[in-house]
C-alpha positions as a printed Julia matrix, in Angstrom:
320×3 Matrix{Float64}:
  0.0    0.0     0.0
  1.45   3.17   -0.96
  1.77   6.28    1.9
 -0.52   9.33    1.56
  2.43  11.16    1.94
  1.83  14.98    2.69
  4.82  16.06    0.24
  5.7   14.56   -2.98
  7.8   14.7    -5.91
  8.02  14.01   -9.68
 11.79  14.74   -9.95
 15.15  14.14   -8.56
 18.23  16.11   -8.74
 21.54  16.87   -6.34
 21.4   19.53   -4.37
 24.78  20.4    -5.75
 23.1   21.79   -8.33
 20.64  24.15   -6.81
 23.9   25.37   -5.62
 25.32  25.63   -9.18
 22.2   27.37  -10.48
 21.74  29.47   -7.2
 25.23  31.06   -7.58
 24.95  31.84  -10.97
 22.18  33.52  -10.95
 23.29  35.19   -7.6
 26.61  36.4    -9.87
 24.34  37.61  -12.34
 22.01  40.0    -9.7
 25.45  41.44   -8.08
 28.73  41.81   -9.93
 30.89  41.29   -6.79
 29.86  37.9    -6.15
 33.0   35.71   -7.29
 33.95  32.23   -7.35
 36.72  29.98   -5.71
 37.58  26.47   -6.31
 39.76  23.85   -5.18
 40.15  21.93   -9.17
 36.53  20.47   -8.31
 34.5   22.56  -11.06
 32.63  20.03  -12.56
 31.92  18.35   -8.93
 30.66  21.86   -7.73
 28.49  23.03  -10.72
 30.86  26.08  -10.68
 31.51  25.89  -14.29
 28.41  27.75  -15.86
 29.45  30.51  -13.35
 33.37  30.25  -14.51
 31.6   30.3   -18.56
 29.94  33.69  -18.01
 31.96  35.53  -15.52
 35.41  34.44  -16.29
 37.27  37.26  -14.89
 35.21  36.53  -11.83
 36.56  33.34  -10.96
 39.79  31.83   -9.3
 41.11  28.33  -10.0
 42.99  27.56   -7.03
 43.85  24.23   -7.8
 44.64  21.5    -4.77
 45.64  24.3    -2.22
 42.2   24.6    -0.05
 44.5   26.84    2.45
 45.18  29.31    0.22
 41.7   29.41   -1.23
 40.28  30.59    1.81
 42.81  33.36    2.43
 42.51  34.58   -1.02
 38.96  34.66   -0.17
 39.63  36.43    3.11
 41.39  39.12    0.98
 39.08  39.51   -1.78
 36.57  39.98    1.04
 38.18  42.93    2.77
 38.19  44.34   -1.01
 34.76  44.56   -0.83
 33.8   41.26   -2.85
 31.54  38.14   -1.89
 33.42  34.93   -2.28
 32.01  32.0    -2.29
 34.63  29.45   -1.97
 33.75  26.05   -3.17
 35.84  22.27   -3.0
 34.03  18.94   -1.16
 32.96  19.6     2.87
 36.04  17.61    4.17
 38.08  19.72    2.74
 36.55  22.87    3.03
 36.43  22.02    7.5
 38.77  19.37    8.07
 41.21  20.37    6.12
 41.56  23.57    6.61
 40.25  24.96    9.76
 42.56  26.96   10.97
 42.58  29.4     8.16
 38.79  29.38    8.42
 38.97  30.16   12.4
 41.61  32.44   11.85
 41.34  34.48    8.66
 37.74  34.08    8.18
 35.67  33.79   11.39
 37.68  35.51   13.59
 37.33  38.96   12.2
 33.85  38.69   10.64
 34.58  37.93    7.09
 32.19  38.35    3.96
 33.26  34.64    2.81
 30.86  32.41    1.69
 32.02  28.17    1.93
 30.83  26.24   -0.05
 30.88  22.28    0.48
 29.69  19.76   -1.6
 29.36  16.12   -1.57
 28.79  15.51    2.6
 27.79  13.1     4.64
 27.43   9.62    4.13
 25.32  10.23    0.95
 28.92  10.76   -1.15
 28.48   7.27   -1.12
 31.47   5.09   -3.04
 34.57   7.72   -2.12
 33.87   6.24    1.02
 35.21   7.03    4.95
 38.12   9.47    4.38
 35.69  11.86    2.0
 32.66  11.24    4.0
 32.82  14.32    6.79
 30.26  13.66    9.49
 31.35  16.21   11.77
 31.44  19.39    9.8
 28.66  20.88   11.11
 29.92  20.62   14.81
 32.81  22.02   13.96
 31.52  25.34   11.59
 28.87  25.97   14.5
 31.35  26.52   17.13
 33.1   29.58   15.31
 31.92  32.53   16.65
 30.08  34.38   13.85
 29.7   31.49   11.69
 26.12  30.79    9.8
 25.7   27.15    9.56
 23.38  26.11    6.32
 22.3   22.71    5.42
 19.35  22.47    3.33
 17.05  19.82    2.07
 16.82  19.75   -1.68
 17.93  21.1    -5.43
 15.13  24.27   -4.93
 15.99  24.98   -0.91
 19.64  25.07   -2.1
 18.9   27.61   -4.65
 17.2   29.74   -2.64
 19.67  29.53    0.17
 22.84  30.19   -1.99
 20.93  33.54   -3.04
 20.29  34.13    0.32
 23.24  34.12    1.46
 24.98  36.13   -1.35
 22.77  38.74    0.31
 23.58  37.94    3.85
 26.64  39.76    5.46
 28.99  37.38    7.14
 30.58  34.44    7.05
 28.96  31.48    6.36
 29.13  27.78    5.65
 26.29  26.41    3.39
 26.12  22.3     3.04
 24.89  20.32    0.51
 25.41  16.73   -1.73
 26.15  14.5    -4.37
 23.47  11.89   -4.79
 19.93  12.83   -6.99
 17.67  13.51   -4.59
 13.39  14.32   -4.25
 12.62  17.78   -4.99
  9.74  18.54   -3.02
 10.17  22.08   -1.65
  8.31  24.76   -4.02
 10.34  26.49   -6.47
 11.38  29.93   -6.29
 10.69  29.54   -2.62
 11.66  32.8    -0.44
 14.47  31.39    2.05
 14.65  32.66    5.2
 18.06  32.15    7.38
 17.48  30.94   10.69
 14.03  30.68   10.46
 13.04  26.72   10.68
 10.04  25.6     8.25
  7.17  23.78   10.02
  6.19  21.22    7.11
  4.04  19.15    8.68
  1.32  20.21   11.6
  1.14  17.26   14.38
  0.58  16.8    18.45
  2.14  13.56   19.39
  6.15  13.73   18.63
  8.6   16.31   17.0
 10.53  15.62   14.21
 13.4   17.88   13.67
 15.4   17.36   10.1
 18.09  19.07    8.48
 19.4   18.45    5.29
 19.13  14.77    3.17
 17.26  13.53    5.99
 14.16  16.17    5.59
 12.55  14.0     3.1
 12.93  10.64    5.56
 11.28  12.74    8.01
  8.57  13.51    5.55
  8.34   9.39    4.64
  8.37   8.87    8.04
  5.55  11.41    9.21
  3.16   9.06    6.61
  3.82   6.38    7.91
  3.13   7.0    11.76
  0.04   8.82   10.79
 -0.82   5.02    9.29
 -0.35   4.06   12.94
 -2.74   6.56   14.12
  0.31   8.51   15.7
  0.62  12.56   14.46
  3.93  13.93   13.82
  5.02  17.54   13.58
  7.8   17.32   10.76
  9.68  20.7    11.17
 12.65  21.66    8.76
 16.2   23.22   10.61
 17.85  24.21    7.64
 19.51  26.88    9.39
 21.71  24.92   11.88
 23.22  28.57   13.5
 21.34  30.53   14.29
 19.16  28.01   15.31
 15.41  29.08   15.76
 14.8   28.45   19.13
 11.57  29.73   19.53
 10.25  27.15   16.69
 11.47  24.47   18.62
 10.3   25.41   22.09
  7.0   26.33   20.71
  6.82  22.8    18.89
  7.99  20.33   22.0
  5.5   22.61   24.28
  2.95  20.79   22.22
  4.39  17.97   21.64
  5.89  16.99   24.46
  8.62  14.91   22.88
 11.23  15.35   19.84
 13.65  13.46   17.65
 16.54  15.19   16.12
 17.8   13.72   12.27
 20.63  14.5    10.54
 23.4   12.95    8.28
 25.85  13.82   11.03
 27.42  12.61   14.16
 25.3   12.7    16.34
 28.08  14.41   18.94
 28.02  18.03   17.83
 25.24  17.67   15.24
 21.92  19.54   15.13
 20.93  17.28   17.98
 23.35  18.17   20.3
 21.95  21.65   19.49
 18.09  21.1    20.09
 18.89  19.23   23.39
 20.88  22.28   25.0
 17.66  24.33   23.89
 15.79  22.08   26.11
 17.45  21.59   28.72
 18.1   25.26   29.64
 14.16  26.06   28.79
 12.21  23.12   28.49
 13.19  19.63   29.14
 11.85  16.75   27.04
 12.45  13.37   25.99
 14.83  13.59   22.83
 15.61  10.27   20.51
 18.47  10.97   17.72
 19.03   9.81   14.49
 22.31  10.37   13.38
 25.77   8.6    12.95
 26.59   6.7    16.2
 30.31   7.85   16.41
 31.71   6.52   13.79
 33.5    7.0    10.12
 31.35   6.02    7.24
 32.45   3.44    4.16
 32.25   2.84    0.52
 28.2    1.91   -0.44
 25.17   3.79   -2.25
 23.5    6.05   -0.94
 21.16   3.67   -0.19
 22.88   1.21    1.05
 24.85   3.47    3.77
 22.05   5.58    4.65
 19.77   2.1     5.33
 23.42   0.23    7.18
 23.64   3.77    9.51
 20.17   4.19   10.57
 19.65   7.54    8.93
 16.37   6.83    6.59
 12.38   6.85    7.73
 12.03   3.48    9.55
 14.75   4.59   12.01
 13.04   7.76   12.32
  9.81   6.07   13.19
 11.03   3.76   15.51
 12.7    7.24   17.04
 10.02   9.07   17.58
  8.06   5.56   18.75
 10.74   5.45   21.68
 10.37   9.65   22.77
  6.85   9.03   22.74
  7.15   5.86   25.41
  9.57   8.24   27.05
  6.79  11.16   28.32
């Protein structure tokens, strides 16, 4: 029996490309947004950008370091760089120049990460960064983006050409539902409340929005009501949507293609605990690296897809 699902979708694409698209048309509304890369054009949809704004954009090649001083610099001469290579590079590997020449005194730098998570799929452990987003939220003045699908990608890479400050905007490689509207006004730090419900919370960032929406369908077959609520915006994180949602509620589970140590979870449960505490079940990656699979395949192996979700939000709700 198929799920009366509340969101659906007729196409699939990687949000790597609502990137792509999203900065080019971004370039196109302001001529001092440039472009960065680390010799991954092709793997960051940066090359219709590089096409029509040439003397706009900076090959870098394998030096991620230097990419995000040069970025530094061209921000304190009044451009909007958005620097652009796969998430463990753009965090693990070079940090220090982020905390230092970036965060540290408020740059205009925008960083770009592609292919994330455990949804990189075949590269396997060593390219699959699971603990990015810990790390980019505890810089001081950091943004921390991570949204859900080729149109809220779009919409947040425009947003955040327009957004003063650093930030870090996440996305992936594998084709994925597009079920968020098109042209859709994005809002940083504001979360999304998808789905209206009263017995659990489900808070999702990123991939894992659409599990959350598969698994809202299929509790509702169980008679149990889920409120499906969309974090994009991992920092600032809107408190006041989450508090107002568990008040309901009563109960929450936090998903996320992430470790769970430092992850958006880590993040809603300090919420509650200083203002309202609740039972909170996670879905995320129970610390550990990743390995080579599908998306599929690692997503089902990790516990990071809608049955896990459901049997999450099953075990907050026994928890009240």
């Amino acid at each position: 029996m198929s799920l009366d699902l509340k969101f659906t979708y007729t196409e699939k694409k990687d949000t790597r490309s609502g990137f792509g698209d999203g900065f080019l048309e971004a370039g196109r509304k302001n001529p001092n947004v440039v472009g960065l890369c680390a010799d991954l054009i092709g793997s960051l949809k940066m090359g219709d950008f590089q096409k029509e704004f040439p003397e706009r954009f900076f090959q870098t090649g394998i030096a991620e370091a230097n990419m995000i001083g040069i970025s530094a610099g061209l921000a304190i001469g009044g451009k909007i760089p958005f620097a652009g290579t796969f998430a463990n590079f753009a965090t693990g590997r070079v940090y220090d120049q982020i905390r230092q020449s970036v965060a540290y005194s408020d740059k205009n730098v925008k960083i770009c990460a592609s292919h994330a998570g455990l949804t990189l799929g075949e590269d396997g452990a060593t390219h699959q960064i699971l603990e990015d987003l810990g790390m980019m939220k505890m810089l001081p003045h950091m943004t921390v983006i991570n949204p859900c699908d080729y149109n809220q990608t779009k919409a947040a890479t425009l947003a955040i050409a327009e957004h003063e400050g650093p930030v870090y905007l996440r996305f992936g490689r594998p084709s994925w539902p597009i079920f968020t509207p098109k042209d859709q006004k994005f809002e940083i730090g504001k979360a999304w409340k998808m789905i209206d419900g009263k017995d659990v919370t489900i808070f999702a960032t990123g991939h894992l929005v659409w599990e959350a929406v598969v698994a809202e369908a299929m509790l509702r077959e169980e008679g149990i009501h889920a409120e499906v609520i969309n974090i994009h915006t991992i920092k600032p994180l809107d408190e006041e949507a989450i508090l107002e949602s568990v008040k309901k509620t009563g109960c929450a589970v936090s998903a996320e293609e992430h470790q769970i140590n430092g992850g958006l979870g880590d993040s809603i449960a300090q919420t509650l605990i200083r203002h309202n505490p609740a039972p909170l079940e996670y879905v995320g990656v129970n610390d550990s690296f990743g390995e080579s699979g599908t998306p599929t395949q690692l997503l089902e192996k990790y516990g990071l897809n809608a049955e896990n979700i459901v049997k999450a939000a099953k075990a907050a709700i026994a928890r009240k």
